[in-house]
C-alpha positions as MATLAB code, in Angstrom:
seq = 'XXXXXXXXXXXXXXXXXXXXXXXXXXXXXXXXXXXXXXXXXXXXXXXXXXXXXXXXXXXXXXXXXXXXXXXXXXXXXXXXXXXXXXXXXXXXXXXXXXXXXXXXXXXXXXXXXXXXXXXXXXXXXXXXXXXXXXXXXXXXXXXXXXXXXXXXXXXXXXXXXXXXXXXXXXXXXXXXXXXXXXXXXXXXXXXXXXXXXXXXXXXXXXXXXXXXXXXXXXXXXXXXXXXXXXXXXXXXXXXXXXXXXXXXXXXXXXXXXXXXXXXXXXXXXXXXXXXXXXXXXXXXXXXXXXXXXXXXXXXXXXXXXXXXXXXXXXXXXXXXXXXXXXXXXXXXXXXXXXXXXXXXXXXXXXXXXXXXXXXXXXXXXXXXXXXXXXXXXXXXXXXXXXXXXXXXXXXXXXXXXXXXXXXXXXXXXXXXXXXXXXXXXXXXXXXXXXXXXXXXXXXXXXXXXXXXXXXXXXXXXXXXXXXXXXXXXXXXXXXXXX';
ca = [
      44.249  -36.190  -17.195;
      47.798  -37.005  -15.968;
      48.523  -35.631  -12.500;
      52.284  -34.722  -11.913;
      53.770  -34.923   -8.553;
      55.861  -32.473   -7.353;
      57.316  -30.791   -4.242;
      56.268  -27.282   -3.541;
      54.807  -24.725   -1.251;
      51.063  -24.402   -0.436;
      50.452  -20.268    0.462;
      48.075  -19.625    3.359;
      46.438  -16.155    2.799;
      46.738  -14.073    5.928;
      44.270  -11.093    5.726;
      46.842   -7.722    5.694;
      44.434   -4.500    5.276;
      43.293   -4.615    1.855;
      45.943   -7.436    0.998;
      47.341  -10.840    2.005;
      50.610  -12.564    2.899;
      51.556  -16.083    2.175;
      53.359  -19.017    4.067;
      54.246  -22.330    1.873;
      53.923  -25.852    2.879;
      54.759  -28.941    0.501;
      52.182  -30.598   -1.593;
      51.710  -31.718   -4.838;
      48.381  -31.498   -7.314;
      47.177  -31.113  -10.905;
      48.148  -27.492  -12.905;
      46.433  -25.595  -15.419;
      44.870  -22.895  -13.229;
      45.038  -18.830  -12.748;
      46.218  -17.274   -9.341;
      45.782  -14.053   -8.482;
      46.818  -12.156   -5.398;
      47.457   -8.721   -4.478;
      50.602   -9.626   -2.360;
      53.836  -11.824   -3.847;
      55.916  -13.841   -2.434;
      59.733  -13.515   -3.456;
      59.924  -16.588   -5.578;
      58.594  -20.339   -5.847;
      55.688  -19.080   -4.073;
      52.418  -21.213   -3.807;
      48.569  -20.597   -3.104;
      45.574  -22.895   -2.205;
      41.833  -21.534   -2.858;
      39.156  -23.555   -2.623;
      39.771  -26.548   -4.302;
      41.839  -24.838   -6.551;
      45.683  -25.236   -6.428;
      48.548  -23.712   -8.366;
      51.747  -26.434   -8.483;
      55.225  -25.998  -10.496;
      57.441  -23.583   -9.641;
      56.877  -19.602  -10.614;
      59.319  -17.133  -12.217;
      59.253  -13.530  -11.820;
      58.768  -11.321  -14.713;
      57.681   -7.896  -13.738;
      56.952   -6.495  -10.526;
      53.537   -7.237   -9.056;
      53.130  -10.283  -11.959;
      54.648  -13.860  -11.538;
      53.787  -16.655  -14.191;
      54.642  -20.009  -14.693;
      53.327  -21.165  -18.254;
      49.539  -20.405  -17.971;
      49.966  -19.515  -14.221;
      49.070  -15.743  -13.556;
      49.510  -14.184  -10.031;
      47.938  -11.053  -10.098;
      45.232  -10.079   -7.669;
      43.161  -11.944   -5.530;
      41.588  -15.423   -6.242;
      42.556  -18.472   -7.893;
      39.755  -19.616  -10.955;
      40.018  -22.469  -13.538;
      40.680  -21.094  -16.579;
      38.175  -19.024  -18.601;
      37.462  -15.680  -17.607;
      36.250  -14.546  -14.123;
      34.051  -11.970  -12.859;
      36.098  -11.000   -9.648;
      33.464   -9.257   -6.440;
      34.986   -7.382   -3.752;
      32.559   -6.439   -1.050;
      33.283   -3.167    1.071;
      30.645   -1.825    4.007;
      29.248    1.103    3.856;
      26.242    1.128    6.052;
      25.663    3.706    8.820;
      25.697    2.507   12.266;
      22.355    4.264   12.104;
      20.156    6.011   10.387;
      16.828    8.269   10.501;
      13.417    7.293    9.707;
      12.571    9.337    6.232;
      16.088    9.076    5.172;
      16.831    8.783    1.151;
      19.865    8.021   -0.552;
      21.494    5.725    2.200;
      24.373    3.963    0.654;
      25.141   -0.036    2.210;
      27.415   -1.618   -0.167;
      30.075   -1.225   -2.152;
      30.709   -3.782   -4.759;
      33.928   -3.616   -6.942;
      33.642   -5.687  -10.011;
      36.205   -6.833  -11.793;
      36.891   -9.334  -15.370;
      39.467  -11.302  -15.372;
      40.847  -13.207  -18.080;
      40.356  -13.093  -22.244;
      36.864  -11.788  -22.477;
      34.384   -8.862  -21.701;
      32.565   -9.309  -19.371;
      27.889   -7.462  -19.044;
      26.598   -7.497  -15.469;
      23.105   -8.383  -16.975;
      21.335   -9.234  -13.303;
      21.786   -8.535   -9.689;
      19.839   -9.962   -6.385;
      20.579   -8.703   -3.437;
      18.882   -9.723    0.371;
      17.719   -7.642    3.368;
      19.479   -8.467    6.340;
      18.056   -7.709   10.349;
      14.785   -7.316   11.675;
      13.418   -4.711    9.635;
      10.704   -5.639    6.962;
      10.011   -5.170    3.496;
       8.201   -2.074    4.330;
      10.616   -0.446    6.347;
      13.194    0.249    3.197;
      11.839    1.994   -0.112;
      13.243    2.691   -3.429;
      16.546    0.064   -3.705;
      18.809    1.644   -6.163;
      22.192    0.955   -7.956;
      24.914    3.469   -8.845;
      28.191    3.507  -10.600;
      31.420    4.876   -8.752;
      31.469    7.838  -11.678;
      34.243    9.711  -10.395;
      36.325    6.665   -8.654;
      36.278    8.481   -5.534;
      35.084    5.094   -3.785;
      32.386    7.090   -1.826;
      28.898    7.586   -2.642;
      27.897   10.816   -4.171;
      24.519   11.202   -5.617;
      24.958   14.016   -7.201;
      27.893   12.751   -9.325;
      27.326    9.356   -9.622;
      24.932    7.647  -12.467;
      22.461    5.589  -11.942;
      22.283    1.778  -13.048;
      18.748   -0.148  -13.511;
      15.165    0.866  -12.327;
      14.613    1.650   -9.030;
      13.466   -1.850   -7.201;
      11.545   -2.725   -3.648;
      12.086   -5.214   -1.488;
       9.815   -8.311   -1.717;
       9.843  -11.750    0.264;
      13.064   -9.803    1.885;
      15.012   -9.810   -1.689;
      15.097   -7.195   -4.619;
      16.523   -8.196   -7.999;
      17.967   -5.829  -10.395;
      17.579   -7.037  -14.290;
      18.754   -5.913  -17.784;
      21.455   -4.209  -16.446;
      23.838   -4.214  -19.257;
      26.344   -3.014  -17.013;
      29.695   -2.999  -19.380;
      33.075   -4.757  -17.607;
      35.706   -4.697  -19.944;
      38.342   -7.123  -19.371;
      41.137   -6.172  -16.812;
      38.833   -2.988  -16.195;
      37.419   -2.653  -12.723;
      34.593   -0.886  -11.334;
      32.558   -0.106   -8.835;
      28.716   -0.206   -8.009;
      26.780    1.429   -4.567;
      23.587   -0.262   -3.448;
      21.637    2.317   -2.238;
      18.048    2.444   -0.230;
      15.625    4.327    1.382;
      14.319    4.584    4.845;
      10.709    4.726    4.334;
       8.983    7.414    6.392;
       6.882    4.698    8.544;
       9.731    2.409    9.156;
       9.710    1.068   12.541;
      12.481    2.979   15.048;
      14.503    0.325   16.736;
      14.853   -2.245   13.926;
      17.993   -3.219   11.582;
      18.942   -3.496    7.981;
      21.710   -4.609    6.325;
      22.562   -5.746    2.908;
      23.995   -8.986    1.189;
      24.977  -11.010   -1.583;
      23.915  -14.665   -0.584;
      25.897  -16.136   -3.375;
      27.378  -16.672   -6.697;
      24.062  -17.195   -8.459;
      23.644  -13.667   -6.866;
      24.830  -11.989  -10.046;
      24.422  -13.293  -13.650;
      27.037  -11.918  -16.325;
      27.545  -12.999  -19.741;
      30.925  -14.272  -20.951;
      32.139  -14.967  -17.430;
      32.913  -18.298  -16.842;
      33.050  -17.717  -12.874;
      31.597  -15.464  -10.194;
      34.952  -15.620   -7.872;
      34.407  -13.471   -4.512;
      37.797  -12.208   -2.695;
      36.142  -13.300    0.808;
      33.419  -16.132    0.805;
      29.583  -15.653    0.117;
      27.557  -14.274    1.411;
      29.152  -10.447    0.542;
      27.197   -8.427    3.353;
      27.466   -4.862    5.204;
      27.061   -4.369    8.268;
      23.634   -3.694   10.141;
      22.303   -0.494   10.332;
      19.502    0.763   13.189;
      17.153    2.666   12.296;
      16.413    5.582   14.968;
      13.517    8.781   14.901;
      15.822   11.482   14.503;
      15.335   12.650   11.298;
      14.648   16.743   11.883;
      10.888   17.392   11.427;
       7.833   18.749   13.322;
       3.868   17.136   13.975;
       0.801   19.212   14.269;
      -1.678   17.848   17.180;
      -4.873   19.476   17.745;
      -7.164   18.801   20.854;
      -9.968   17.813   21.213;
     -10.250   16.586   17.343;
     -14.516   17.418   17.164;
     -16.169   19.652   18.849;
     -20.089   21.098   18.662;
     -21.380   24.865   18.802;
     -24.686   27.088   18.708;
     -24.934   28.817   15.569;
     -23.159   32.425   16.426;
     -20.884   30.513   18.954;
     -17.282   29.705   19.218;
     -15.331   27.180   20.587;
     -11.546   26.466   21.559;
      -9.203   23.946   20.559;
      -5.724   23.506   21.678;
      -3.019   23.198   18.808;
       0.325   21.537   19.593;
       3.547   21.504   17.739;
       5.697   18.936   18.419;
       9.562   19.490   16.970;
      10.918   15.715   16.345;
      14.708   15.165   16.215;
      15.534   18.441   17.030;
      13.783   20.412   14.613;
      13.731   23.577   16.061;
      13.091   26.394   13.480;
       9.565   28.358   13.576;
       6.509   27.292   12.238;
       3.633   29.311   11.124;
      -0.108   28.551   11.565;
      -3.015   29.249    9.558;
      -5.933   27.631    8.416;
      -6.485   27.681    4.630;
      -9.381   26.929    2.856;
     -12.135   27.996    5.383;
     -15.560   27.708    4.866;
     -17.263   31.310    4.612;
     -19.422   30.447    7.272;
     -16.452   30.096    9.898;
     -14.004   32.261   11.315;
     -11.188   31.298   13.208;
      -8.479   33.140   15.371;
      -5.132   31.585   17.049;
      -3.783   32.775   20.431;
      -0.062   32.636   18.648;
       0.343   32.563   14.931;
       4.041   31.761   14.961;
       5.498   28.700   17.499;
       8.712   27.044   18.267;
       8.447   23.692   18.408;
       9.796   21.655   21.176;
      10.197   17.563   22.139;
       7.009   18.234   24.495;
       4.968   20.714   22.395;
       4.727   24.302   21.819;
       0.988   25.420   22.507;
      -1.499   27.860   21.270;
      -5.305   28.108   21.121;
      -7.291   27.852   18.289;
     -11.003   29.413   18.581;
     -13.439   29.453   15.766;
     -16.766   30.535   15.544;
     -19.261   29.921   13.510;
     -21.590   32.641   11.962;
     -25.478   32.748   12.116;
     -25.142   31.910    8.257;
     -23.708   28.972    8.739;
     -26.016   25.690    8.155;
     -26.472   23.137   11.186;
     -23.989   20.248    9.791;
     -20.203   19.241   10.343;
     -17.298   21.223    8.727;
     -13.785   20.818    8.072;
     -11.697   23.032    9.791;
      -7.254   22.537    8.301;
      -4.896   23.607   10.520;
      -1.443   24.022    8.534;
       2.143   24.672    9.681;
       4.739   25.954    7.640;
       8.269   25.778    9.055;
      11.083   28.480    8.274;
      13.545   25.798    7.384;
      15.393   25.631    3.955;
      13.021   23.273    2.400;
       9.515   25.274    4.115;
       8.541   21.593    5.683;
       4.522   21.809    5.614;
       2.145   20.015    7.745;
      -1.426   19.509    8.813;
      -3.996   18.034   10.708;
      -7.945   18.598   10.378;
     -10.446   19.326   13.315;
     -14.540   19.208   12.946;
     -16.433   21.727   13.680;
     -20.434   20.229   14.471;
     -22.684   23.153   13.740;
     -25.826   22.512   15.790;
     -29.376   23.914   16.032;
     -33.102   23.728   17.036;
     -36.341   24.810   16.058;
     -39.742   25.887   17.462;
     -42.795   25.587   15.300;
     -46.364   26.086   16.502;
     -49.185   24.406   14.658;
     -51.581   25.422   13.164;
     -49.896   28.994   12.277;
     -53.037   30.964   12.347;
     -56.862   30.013   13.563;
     -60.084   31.985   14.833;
     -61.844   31.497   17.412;
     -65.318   33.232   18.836;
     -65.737   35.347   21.132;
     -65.699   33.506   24.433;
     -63.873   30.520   23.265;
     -60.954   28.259   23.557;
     -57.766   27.442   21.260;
     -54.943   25.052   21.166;
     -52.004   25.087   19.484;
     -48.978   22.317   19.214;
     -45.797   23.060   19.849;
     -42.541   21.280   19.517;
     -38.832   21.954   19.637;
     -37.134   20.638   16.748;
     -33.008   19.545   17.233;
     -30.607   19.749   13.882;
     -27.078   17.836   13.537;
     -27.512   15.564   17.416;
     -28.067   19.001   18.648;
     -28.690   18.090   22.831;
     -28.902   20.727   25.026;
     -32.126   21.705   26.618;
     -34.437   24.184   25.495;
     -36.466   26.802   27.879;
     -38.942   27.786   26.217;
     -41.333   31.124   27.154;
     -44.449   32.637   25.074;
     -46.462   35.823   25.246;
     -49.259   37.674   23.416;
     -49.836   40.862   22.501;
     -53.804   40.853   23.136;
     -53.857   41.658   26.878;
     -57.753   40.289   27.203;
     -56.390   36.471   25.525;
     -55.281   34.328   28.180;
     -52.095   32.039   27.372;
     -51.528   28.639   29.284;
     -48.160   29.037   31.330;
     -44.789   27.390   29.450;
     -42.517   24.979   31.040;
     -41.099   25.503   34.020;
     -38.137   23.877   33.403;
     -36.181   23.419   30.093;
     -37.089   21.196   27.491;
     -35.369   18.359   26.152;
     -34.601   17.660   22.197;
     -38.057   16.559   20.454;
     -40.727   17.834   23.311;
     -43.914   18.205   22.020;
     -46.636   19.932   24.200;
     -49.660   22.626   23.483;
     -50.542   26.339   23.904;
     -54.002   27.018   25.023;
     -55.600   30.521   24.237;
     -58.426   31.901   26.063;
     -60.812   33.687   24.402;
     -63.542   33.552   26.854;
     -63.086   37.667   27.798;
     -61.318   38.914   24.895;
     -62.809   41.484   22.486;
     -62.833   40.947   18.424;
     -59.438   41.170   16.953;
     -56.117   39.731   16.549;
     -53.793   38.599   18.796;
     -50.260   37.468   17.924;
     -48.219   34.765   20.075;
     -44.477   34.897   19.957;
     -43.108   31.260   21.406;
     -39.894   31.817   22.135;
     -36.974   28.880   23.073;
     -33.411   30.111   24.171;
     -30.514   27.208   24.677;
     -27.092   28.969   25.735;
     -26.799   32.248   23.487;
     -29.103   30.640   21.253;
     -32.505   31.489   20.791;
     -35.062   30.779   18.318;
     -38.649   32.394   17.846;
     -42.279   31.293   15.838;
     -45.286   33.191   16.119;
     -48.987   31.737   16.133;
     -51.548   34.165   15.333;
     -55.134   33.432   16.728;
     -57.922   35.914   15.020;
     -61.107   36.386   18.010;
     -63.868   36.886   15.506;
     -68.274   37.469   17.057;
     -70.171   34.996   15.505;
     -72.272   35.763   12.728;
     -76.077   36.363   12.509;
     -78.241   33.421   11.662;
     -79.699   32.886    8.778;
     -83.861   31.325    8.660;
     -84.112   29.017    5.464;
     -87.351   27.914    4.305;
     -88.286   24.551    2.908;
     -90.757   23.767    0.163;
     -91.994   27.342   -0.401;
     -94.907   27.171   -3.072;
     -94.473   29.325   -6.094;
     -97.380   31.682   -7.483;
     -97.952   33.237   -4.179;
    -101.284   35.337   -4.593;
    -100.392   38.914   -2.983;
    -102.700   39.301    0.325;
    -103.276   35.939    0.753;
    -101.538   34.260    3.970;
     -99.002   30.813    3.868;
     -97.967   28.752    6.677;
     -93.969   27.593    6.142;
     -91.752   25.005    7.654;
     -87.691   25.998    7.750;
     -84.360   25.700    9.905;
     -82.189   28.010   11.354;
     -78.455   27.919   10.043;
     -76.043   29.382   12.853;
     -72.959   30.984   12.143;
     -69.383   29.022   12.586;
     -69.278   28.008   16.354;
     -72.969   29.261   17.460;
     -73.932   25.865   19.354;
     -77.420   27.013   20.938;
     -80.926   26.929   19.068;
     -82.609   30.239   18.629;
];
């Protein structure tokens, strides 16, 4: 290639809004390329970009277009021939924005081909910017400017792609077959996100590192209006988003069958959420009831408070229940939330072996006792018995209460008593609790003995006399010879 030398002006773009001015030096270098600029000079103007440089002198010939031969100045950036895909970046980002918010446009990209041939956006990779993570931003999105307004309107502008997440702090958009005719331009939002967990006090932003950031088919150049990396600015990401928390205190607590118990319920109004919630508890087990002090709070920053008490029947069965607290708010979209406290049924036992016995007239009995504790039940148990056979003495019950799993005895004292029955009620009592068995101990006389003979001959002549050997067989309990 020939190089021709020739005097002229080089233009120094001088950033004027949207557009730029130009001054002119001289200089000389090689022709053949495409300038384009939004602002002309008024004749023999000259512009360098890059490495790019368009030489020979330029003619006028229409308003806002200047050529000289293959020399085009019409909007923005000088390229080599071919046809370019021309990116204009414009901010959009918040200067913050709430955790839980969706829809958050950060970029505006205006796209543009330039030159002989149409241009498909097939791919597009753009980068997280700050100190947020991958985590902290959900659901990366693209739209297309629908209705030109420039701004981003959900509700009128069309989607583009899948939705993508951030990974390894990039998310890449493919098979786009986004359409850019040539000398058409449009305009795509990249939209996010902020997930519900992000991190309050962190930043995002987003960017176009490069060039290779977007792949297009029949564009011989990816040609930026301001150098790569194409970014917005940094938006912080703040708790403010308008919602409320349910807090219950303490989170577990035990009861007595036919107890109740209090808890303290908290509703905590976050970002100035500030319409009225109503409590309940849905899905109760039968064998509960519950009761709040207020059904209907106001939250506030430091809590609005109420008492929760719930009970739980003699029915119920000594083991750990669920108990859902939920708050429905009065706002437009009825916000819902809950939080679960346990409710540790507890119990004990008393059980007196053996259940029933008899014992002679003038005797002794013994029967084992032991208090039996269901679900980590740990209170002490004071324990009292009585009979109702005033001539049975009982052995006297613990003075003091009884821990879980004490085993002792009962004696009964039969030495005076008359033939009959006498039924003991053993009796153990922890808080409003109290349990009951009942032993029953029969007082029977013993019964007369019986003379059995050994080896008594047969064919006994009547009148003649026998001398017999035998034993005496006592009745149950009879200890003495007769």
């Amino acid at each position: 290639m020939t190089r021709s030398r020739r005097a002229f002006w080089i233009l120094l773009p001088v950033a004027l809004g949207s557009a730029y001015a130009f001054w002119g030096t001289g200089f000389a270098q090689t022709t053949g390329y495409r300038l384009v600029s939004s602002i002309l000079d008024s004749g023999g103007g000259r512009h360098v970009s890059g490495s790019y440089v368009l030489t020979d002198s330029v003619g006028q010939l229409a308003t806002g277009r200047k050529v000289s031969g293959s020399h085009v100045l019409t909007q923005g950036f000088l390229s080599a021939g071919g046809t370019s895909l021309l990116v204009t970046a414009a901010n959009k980002a918040p200067q913050s924005a709430p955790v839980g918010q969706s829809n958050l446009a950060m970029l505006r990209l205006d796209l543009k081909a330039v030159g002989e041939a149409n241009v498909t956006l097939s791919s597009l990779q753009v980068s997280r910017l700050g100190s947020a993570g991958d985590s902290d931003l959900t659901n990366v999105k693209l739209y297309t400017d629908t209705n030109a307004s420039g701004e981003f309107e959900a509700a009128q502008d069309t989607r583009v792609g899948t939705t993508r997440s951030f990974s390894g702090g990039v998310a890449t958009f493919t098979q786009l077959s986004f359409p850019l005719p040539s000398g058409e331009g449009k305009a795509l939002f990249v939209v996010c996100d902020v997930a519900s967990n992000a991190v309050a006090g962190r930043t995002f932003g987003i960017s176009l590192e490069s060039a290779a950031s977007l792949t297009a088919t029949n564009a011989d150049h990816v040609s930026p209006t301001t150098p790569f990396p194409l970014s917005s600015n940094e938006t912080a990401i703040e708790n403010t988003l308008q919602e409320f928390t349910l807090e219950v205190t303490p989170a577990s607590q035990a009861v007595l069958m036919g107890d109740r118990v209090e808890y303290q319920v908290k509703v905590v109004s976050i970002g100035g959420y500030s319409s009225a919630v109503t409590l309940s508890t849905p899905g109760l087990d039968a064998a509960l009831t519950t009761s709040f002090g207020n059904t209907v709070l106001t939250p506030t920053p430091e809590g609005a408070v109420t008492s929760l008490s719930a009970t739980a029947k003699d029915s119920a069965e000594a083991r750990d229940y669920g108990i859902t607290i939920q708050g429905v708010g009065a706002d437009p979209e009825s916000k819902t939330r809950s939080t679960t406290a346990t409710l540790r049924v507890q119990d004990f036992t008393v059980t007196a072996s053996p259940q029933t016995q008899q014992v002679l007239l003038g005797k002794r009995a013994t029967f084992d006792l032991e208090v039996r504790c269901l679900n980590s039940f740990s209170n002490t148990v004071a324990l009292t018995w009585a009979g109702d056979k005033a001539d049975v003495t009982l052995s006297s019950a613990p003075a003091d209460p009884v821990a879980c799993g004490w085993k002792g005895t009962l004696e009964a004292d039969a030495t005076a008593a008359a033939q009959g029955r006498c039924t003991i009620t053993v009796t153990g009592q922890s808080g409003a609790r109290t349990k009951a068995t009942q032993a029953i101990l029969d007082v029977v006389p013993p019964t007369p003995s019986e003379i059995v003979l050994d080896n008594v001959p047969t064919g006994v002549e009547v009148g003649t006399k026998y001398r017999f050997k035998g034993h005496i067989s006592p009745s149950p309990g009879v200890t003495s010879s007769r």
